[in-house]
Each structure stands twice: as C-alpha cells, then as structure tokens.
Backbone of each chain as ProteinMPNN parsed JSONL, in Angstrom:
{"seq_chain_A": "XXXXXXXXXXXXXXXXXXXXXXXXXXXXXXXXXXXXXXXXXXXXXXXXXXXXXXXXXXXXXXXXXXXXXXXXXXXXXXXXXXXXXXXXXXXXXXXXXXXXXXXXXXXXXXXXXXXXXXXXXXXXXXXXXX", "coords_chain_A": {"N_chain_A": [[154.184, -108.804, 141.793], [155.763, -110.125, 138.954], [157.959, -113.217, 139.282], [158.957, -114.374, 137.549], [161.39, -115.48, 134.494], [162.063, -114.96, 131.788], [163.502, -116.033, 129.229], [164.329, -115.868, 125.793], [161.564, -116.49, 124.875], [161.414, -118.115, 126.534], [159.792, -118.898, 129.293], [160.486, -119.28, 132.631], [160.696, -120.471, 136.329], [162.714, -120.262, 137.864], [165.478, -118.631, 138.45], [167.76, -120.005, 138.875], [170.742, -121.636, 137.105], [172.251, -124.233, 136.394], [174.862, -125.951, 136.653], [176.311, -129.343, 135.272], [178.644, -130.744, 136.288], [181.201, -132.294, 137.953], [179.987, -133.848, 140.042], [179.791, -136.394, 142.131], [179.042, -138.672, 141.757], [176.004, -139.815, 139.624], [174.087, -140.379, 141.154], [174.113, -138.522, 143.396], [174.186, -136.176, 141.631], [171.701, -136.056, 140.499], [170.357, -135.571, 143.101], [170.968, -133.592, 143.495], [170.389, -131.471, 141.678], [167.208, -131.903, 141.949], [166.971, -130.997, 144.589], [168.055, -128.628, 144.086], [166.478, -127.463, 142.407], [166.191, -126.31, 140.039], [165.502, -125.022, 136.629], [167.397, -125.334, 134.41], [169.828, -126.919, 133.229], [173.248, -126.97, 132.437], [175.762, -127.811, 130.706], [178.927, -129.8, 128.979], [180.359, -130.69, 125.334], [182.11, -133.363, 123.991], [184.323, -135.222, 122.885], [183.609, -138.58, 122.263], [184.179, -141.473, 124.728], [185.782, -143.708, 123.119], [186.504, -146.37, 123.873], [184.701, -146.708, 126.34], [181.808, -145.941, 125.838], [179.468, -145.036, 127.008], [180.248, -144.342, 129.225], [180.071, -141.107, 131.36], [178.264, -139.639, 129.727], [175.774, -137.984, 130.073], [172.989, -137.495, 129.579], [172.112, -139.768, 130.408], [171.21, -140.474, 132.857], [169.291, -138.07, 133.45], [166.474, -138.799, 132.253], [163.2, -138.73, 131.916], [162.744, -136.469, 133.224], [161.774, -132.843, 132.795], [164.354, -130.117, 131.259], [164.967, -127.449, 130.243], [168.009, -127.516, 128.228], [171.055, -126.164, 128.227], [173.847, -125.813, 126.774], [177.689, -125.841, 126.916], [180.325, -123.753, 125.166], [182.873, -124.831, 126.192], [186.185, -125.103, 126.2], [186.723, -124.367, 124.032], [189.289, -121.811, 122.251], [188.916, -120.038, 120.67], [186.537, -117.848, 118.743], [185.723, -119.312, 116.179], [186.164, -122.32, 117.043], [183.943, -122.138, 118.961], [181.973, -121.636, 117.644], [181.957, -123.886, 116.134], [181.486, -125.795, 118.218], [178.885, -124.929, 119.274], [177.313, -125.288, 117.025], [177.847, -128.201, 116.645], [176.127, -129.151, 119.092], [173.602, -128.147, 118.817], [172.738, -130.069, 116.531], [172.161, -132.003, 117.668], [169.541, -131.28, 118.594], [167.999, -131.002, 120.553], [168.789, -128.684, 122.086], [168.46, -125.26, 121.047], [169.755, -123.234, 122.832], [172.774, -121.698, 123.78], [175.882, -121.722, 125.669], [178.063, -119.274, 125.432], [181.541, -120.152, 125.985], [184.733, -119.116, 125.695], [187.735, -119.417, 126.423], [191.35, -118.795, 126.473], [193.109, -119.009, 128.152], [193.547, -122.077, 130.484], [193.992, -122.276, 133.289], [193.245, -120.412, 134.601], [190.676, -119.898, 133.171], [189.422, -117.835, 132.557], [187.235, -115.55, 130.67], [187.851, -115.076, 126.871], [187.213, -111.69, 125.988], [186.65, -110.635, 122.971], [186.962, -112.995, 121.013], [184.36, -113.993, 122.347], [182.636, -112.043, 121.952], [182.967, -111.618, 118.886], [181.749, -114.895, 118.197], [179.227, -114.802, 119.526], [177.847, -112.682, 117.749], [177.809, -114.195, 115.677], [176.399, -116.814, 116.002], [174.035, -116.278, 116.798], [173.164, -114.866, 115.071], [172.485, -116.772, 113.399], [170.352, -118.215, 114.829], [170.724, -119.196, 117.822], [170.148, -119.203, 120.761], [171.574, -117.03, 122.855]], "CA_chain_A": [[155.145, -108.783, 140.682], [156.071, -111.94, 138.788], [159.599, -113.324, 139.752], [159.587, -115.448, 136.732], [162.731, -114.703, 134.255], [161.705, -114.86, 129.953], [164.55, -115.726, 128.467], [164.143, -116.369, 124.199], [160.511, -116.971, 124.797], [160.793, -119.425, 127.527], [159.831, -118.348, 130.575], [161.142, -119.815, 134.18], [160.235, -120.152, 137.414], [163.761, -120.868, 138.769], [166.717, -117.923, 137.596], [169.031, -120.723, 138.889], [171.008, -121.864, 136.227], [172.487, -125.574, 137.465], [176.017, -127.147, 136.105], [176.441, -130.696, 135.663], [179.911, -131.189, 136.261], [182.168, -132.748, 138.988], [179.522, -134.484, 140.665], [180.948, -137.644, 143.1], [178.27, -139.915, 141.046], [174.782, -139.752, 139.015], [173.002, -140.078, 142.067], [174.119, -137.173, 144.096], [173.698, -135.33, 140.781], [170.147, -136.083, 140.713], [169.515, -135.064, 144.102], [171.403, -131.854, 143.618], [168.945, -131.076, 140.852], [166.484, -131.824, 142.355], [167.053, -129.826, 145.937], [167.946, -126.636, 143.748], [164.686, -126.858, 141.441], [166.558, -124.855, 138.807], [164.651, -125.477, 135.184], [168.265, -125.066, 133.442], [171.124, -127.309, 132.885], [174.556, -126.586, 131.614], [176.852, -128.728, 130.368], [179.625, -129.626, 127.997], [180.613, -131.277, 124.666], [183.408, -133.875, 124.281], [184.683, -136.694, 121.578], [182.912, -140.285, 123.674], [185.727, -141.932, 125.181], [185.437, -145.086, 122.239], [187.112, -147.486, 125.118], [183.916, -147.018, 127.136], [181.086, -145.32, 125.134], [178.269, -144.842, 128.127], [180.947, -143.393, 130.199], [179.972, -139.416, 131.129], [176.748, -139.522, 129.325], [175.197, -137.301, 131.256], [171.868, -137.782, 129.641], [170.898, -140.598, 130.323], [170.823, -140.196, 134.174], [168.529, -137.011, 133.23], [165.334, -139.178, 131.378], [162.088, -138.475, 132.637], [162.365, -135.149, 133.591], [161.862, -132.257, 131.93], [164.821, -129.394, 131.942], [166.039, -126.581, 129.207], [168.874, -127.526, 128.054], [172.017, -125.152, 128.111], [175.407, -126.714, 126.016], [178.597, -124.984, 126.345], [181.413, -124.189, 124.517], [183.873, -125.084, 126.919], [187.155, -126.196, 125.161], [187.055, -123.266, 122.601], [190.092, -121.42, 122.509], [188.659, -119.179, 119.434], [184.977, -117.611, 118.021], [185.798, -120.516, 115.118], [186.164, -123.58, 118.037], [183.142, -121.957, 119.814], [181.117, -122.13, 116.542], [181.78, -125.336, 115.684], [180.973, -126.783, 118.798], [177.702, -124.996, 119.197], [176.661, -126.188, 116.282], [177.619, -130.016, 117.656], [175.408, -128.868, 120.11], [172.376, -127.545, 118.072], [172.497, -130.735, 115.813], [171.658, -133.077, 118.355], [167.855, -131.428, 118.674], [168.175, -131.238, 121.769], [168.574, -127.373, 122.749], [169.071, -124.037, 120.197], [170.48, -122.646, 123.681], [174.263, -121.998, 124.147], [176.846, -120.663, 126.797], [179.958, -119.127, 124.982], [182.714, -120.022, 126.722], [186.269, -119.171, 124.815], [189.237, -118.777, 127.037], [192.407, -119.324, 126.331], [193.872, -120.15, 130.172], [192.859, -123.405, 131.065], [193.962, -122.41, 134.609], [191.89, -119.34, 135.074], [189.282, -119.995, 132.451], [189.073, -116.272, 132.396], [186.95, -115.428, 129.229], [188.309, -113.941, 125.436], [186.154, -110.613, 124.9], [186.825, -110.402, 121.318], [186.044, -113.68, 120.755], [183.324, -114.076, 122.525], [181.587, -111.172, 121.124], [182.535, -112.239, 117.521], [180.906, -116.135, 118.491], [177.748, -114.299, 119.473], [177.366, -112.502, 117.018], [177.801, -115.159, 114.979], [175.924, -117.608, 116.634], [173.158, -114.99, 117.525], [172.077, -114.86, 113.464], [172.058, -118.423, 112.93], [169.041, -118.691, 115.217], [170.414, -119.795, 118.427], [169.438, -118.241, 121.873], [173.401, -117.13, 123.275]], "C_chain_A": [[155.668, -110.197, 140.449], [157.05, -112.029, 139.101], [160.266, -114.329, 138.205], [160.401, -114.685, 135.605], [162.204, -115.587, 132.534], [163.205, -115.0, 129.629], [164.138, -116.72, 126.803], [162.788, -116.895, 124.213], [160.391, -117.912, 125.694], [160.902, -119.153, 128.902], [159.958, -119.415, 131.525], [161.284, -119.399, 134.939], [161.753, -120.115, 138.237], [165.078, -119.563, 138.152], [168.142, -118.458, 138.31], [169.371, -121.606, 138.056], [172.283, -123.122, 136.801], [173.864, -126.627, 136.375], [175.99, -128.292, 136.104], [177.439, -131.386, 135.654], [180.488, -131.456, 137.441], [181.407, -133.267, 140.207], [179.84, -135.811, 141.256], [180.481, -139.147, 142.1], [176.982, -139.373, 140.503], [173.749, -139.805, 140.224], [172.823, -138.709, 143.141], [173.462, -136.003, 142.772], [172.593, -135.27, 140.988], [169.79, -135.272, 141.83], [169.783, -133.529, 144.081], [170.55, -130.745, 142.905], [168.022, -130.888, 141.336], [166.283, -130.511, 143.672], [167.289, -128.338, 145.124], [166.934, -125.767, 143.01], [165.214, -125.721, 140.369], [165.97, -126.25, 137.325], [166.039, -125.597, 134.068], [169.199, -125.777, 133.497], [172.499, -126.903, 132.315], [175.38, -127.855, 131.476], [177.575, -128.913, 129.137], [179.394, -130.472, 126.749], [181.44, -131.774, 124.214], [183.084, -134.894, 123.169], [183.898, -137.691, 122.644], [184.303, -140.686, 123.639], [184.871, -143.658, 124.541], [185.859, -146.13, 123.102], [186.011, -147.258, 125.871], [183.199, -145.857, 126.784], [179.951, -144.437, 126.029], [178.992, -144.052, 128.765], [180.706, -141.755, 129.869], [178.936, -139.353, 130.338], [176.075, -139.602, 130.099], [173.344, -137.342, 131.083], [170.828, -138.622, 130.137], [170.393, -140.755, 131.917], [169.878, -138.693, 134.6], [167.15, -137.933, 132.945], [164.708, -139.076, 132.26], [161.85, -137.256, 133.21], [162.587, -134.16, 132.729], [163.066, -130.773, 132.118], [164.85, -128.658, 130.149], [167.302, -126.482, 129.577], [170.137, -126.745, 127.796], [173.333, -125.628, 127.262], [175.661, -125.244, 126.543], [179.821, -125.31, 125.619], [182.703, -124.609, 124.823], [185.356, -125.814, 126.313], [187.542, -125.166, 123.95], [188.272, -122.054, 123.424], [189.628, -120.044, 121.491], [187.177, -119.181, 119.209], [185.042, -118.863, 117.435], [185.18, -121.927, 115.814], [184.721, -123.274, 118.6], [182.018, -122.342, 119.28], [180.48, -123.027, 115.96], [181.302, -125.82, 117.06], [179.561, -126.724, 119.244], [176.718, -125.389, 117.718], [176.289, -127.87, 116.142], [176.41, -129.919, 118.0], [173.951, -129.042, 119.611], [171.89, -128.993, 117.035], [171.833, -131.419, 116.392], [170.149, -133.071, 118.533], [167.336, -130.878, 120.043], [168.114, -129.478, 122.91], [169.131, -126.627, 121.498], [169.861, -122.855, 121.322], [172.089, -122.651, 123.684], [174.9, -121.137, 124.788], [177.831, -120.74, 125.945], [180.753, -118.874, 125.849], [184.211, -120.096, 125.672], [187.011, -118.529, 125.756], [190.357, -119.417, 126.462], [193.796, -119.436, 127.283], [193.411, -120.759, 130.382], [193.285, -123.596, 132.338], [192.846, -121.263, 135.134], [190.53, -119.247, 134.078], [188.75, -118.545, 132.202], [188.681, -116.237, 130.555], [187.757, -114.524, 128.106], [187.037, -113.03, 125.554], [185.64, -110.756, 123.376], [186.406, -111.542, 120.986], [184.95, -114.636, 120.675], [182.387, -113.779, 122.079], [181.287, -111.909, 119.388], [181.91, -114.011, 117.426], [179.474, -115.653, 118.749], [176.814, -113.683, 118.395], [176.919, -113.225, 115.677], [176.756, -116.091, 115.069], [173.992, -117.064, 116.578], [172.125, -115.325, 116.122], [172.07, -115.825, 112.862], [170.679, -118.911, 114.207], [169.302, -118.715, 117.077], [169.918, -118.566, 119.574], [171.108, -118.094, 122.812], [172.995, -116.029, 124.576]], "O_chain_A": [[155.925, -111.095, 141.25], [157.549, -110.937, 139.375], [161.382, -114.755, 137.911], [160.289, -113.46, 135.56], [162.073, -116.807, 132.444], [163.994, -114.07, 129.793], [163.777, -117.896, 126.738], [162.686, -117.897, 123.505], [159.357, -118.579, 125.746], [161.943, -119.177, 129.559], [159.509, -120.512, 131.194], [161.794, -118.283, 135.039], [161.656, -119.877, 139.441], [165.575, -119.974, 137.103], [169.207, -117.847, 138.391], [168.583, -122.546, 137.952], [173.144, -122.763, 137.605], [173.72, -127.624, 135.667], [175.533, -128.672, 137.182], [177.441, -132.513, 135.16], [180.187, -130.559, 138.228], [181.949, -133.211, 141.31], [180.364, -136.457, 140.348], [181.117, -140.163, 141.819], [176.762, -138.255, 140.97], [172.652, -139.252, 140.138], [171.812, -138.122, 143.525], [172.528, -135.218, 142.936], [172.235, -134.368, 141.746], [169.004, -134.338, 141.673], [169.102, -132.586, 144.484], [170.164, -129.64, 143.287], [167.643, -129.717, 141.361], [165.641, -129.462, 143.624], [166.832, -127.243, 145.455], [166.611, -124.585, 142.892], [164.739, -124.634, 140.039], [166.006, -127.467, 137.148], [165.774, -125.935, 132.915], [169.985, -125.081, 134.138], [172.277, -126.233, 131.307], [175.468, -128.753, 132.312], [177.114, -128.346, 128.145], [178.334, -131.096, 126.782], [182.136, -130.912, 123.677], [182.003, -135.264, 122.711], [183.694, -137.351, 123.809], [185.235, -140.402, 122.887], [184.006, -144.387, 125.028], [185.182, -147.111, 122.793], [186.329, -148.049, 126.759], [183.619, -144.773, 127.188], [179.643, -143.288, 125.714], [178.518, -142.937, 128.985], [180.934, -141.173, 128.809], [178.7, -138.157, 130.514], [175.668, -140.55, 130.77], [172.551, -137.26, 132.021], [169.609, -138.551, 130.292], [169.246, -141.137, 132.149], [169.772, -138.281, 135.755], [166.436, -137.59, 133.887], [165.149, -139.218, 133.4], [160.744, -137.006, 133.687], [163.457, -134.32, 131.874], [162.803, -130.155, 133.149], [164.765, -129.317, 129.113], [167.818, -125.886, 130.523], [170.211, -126.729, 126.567], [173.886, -125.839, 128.342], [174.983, -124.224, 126.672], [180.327, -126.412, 125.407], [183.577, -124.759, 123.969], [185.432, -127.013, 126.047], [188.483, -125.247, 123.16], [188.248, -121.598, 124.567], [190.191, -118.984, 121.768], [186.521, -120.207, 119.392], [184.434, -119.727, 118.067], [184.171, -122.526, 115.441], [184.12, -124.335, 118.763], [181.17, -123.053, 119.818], [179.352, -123.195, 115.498], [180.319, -126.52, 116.818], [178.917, -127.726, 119.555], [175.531, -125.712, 117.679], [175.297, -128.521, 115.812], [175.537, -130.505, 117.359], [173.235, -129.974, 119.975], [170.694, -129.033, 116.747], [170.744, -131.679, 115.881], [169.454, -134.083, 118.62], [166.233, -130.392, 120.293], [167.601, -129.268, 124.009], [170.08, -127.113, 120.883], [170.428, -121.845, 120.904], [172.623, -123.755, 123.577], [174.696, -119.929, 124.665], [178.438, -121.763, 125.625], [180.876, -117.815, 126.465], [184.565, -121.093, 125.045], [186.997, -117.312, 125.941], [190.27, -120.55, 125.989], [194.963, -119.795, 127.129], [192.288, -120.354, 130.685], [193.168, -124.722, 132.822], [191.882, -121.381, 135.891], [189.538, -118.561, 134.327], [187.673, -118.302, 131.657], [189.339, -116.624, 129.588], [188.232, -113.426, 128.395], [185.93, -113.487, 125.273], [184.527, -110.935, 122.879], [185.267, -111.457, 120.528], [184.586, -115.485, 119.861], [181.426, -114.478, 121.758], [180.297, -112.395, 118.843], [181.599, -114.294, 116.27], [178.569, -116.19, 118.11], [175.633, -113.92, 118.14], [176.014, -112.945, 114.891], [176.104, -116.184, 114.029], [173.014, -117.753, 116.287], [170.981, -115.77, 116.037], [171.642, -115.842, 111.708], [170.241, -120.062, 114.222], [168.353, -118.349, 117.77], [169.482, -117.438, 119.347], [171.632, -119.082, 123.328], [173.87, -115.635, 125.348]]}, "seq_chain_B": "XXXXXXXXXXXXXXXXXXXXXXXXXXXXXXXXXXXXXXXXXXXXXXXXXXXXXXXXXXXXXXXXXX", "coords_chain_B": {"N_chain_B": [[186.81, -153.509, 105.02], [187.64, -150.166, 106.83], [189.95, -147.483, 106.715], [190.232, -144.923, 108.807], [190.03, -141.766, 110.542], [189.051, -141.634, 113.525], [187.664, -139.27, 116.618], [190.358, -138.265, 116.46], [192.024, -140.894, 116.336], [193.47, -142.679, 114.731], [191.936, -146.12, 112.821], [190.929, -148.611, 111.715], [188.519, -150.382, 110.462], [185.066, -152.565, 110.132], [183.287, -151.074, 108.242], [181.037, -148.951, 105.858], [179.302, -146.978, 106.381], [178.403, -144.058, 108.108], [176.491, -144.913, 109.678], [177.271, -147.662, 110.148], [179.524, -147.205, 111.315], [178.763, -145.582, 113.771], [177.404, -147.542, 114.922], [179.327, -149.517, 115.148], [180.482, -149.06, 117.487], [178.215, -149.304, 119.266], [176.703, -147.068, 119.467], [174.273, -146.221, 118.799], [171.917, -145.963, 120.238], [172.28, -144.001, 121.579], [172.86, -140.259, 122.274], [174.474, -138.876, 120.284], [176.303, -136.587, 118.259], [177.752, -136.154, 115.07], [180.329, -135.767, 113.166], [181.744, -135.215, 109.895], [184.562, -135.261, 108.042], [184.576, -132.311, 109.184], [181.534, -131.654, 108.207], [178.524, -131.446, 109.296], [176.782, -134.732, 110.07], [173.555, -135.079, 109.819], [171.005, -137.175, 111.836], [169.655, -138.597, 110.179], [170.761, -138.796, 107.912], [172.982, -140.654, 108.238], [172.639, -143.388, 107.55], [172.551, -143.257, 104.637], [175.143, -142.162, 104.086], [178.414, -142.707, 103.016], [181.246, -143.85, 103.875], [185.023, -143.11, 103.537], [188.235, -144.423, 103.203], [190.746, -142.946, 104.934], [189.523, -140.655, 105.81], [188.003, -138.399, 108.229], [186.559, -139.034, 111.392], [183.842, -137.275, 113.779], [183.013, -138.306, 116.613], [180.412, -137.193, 119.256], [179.621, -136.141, 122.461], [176.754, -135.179, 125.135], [178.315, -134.185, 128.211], [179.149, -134.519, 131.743], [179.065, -130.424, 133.163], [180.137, -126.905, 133.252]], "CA_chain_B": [[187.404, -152.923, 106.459], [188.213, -148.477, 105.989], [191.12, -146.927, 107.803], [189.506, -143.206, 109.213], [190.513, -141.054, 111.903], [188.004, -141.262, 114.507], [187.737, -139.116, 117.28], [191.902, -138.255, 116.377], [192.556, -142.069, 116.158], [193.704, -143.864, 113.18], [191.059, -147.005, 113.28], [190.339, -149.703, 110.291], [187.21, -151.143, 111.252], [184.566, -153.132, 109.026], [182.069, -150.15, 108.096], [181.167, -148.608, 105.302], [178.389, -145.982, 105.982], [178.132, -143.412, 109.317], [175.648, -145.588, 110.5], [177.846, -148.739, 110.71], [180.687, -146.691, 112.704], [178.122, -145.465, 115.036], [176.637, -149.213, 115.337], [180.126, -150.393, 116.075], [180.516, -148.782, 118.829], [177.448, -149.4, 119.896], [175.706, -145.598, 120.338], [172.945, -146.179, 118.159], [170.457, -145.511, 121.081], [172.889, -142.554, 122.478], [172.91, -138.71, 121.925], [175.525, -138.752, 119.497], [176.395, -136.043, 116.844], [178.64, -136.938, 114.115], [180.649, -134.582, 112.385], [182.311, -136.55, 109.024], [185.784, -133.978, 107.61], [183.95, -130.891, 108.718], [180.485, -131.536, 107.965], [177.884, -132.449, 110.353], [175.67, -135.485, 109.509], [172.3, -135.619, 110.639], [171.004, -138.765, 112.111], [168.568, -139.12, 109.398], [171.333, -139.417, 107.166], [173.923, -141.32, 108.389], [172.755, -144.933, 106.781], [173.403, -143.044, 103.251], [176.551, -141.436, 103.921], [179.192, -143.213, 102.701], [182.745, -143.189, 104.813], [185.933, -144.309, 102.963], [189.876, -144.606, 103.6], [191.008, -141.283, 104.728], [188.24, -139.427, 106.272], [187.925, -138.353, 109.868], [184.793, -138.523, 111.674], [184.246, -137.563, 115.321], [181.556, -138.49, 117.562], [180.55, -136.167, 120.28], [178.29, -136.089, 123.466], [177.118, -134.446, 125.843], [179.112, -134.31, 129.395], [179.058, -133.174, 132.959], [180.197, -129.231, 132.856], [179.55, -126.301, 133.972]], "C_chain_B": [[187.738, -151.338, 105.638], [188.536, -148.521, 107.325], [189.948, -145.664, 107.749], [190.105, -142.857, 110.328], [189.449, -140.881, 112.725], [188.478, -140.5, 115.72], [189.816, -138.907, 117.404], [192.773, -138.872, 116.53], [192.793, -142.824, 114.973], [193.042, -145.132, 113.506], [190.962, -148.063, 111.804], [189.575, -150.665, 110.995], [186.314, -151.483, 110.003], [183.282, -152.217, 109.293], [182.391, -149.498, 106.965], [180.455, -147.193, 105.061], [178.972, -145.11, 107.243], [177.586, -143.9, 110.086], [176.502, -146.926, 111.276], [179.2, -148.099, 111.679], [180.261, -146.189, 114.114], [177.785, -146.61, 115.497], [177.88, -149.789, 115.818], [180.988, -150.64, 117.044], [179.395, -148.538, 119.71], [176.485, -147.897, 120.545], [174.735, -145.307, 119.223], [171.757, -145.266, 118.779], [171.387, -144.226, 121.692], [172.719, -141.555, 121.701], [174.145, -138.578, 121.46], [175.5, -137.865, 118.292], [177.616, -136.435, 116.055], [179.273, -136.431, 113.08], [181.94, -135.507, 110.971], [183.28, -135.036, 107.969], [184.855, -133.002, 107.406], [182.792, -131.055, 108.957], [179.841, -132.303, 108.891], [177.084, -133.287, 109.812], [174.671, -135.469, 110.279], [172.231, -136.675, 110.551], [170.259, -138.977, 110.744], [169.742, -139.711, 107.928], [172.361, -140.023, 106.606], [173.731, -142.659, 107.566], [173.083, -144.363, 105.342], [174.587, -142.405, 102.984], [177.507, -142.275, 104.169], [180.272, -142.66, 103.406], [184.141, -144.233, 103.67], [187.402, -143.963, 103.224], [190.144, -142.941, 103.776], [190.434, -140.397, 105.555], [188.666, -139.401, 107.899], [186.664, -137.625, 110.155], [184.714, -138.333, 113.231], [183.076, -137.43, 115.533], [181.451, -138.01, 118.646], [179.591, -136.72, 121.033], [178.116, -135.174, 124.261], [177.668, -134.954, 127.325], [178.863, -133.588, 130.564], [179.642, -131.657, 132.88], [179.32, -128.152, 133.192], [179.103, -125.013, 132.886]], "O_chain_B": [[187.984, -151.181, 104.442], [188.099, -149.004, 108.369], [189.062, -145.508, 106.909], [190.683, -143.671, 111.048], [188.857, -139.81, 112.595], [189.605, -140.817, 116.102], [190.447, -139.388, 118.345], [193.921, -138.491, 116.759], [191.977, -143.588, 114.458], [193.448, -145.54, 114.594], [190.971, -147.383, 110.778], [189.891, -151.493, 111.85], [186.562, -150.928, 108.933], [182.451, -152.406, 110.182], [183.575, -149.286, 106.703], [180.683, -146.422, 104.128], [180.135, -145.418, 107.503], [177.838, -143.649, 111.265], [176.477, -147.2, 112.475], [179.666, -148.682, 112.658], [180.883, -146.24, 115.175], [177.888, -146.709, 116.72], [177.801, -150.527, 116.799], [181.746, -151.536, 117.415], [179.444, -147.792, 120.687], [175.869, -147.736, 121.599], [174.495, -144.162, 118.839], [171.029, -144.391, 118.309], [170.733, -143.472, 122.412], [172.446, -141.731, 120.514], [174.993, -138.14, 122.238], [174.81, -138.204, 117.331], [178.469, -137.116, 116.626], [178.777, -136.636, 111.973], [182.821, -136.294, 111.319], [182.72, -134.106, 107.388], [184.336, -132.664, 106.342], [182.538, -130.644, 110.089], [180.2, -133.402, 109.311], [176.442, -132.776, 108.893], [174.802, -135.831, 111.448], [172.844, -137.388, 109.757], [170.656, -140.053, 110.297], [169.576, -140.69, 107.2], [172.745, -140.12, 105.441], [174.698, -143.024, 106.897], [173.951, -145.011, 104.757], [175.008, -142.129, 101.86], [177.66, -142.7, 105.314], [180.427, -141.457, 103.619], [184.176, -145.395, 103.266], [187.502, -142.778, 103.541], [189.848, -142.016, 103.02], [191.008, -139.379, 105.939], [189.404, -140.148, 108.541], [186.041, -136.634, 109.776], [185.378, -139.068, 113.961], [182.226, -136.74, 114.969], [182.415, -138.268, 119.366], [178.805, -137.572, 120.618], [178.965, -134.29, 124.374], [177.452, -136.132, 127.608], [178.484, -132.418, 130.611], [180.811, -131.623, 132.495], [178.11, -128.258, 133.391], [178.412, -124.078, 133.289]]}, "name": "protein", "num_of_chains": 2, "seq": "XXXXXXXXXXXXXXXXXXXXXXXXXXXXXXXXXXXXXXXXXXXXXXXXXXXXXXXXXXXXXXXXXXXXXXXXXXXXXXXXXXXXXXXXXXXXXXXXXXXXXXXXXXXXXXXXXXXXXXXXXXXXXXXXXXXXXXXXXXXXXXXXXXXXXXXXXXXXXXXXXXXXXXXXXXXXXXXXXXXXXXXXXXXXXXXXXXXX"}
C-alpha cells in the first residue's frame, strides 16, 4: 500500500508539513528541513521591514531546492483579511496553496469557525488549493 | 518627488511608477508583491503603473511562520 498523500493533484512522499518560523538562524533552518524531509513549507506574509529590506526573507535561504509551497494567512482577524492576504500570496507565482488561519486571540491563536469556513469557501472557487 | 503611504508610512520619495518604489528600495530581485490602494499589481506591470500624491502601496513578502 502506497504511503504517499495526493493532495490537489500533487502527490507526496512526506505527510510532514514543515513551518518556517522561529528558527535561531537560516542555517539551523536548513538543516531542520533537511533532517525532516517534509516536501511542504509553511509560512507567512508581512509588509518588508523598508529599514532593512533582506531582513526575514525567508526565500532566499530556500534556492536550489525544490519544496511546495504553503502561505498562510496568519494576521487575519476576518474571512475579508484572510482573502486579501491569500491573494498577496497567490500573486507572487509562487504557490495557489493556502493555510487559513483567522483568529482573533493573538494569545491563543485559537481559530474563527465562521470565518474560516466563509475564507474557504471563498478562496476554494477562486482556484486555490485551501 | 510623490508623498504615498507605504507600507502605513507617509514617505515622499523621487518615483513615479511601481517600479521606481520597488527599485528604491532596492527589491527588484526579491519576492515582492505589491498591492497599490487595494489593487494588486503584477510584476509585469509595475513599470506602467503610475503612483501619485496620495496613494498607498504596500509591499509584502514572504516570512518565517508556521
């Protein structure tokens, strides 16, 4: 029996799905990647900090390897916020994938139902893969 | 020089297109989307999109996160 996991047509060998946040530096990141062999990234979308543009550009310590890309909406308080930022997301080329995240505790991050669902559905019939 | 709100900063900088506000901050070669009051610009057509006194444009990336 295969173990591999289809999701939106793209099948993967790995159903570990691999954050890229709060890492000490770009190099541990890497290795962490590497040692977990997950095919999937996650990560967020933020204004560039214009006082130091490179800073947190997480890509570019990615090049050369190949991963499916995950964005989320992290930061959305509302379906609307969640919308807009997967569309950020989707512009770039870069992935039609997206994690809806809408809470509105920024201590427990505990998800909105309601509008989560209405972001998916939303989201869902504009193409992407949610 | 155009005043704009970048990124939810009041700024007057010498640019006149999308392209020259991305160029003068230097993320030409970066993964930058570019959303100009509302509307997203594709890269392709930032050198013809005109920016002028007023507007607010924010430039995004992506980030570590989970």
């Amino acid at each position: 029996m295969s173990d591999q996991l289809v999701i939106g047509g793209k099948t993967l060998n790995s159903r570990f799905f691999l954050g890229t946040g709060r890492y000490p530096n770009p190099f541990v990141q890497n290795e962490a990647i590497k040692a977990s062999k997950a095919e999937v990234l996650t990560f967020a979308i933020r204004r560039v900090n214009l006082e130091a543009p490179d800073e947190d550009a997480i890509l570019q310590h990615l090049e050369g390897q190949e991963f499916t890309y995950l964005p989320n909406t992290s930061g959305a308080k509302t379906a609307e916020e969640a919308i807009r930022i997967a569309r950020l997301a989707k512009a770039s080329g870069i992935s039609n994938w997206i994690k809806v995240e809408i809470s509105v505790h920024d201590k427990t991050l505990l998800p909105d139902p309601i509008e989560t669902l209405k972001a998916t559905e939303v989201l869902a019939n504009e193409g992407f893969i949610v | 020089m155009t005043t704009l709100k970048i990124n939810g900063e009041e700024k007057t900088i010498d640019a006149r297109t999308v392209s020259d506000v991305v160029a003068h901050y230097g993320l030409e070669k970066n993964l930058v989307v570019v959303e100009l009051d509302g509307q997203i610009i594709e890269r392709n057509d930032w050198e013809a999109t005109a920016i002028e006194n007023g507007m607010t444009i924010e430039l995004v990336h992506f980030v570590g996160g989970g």
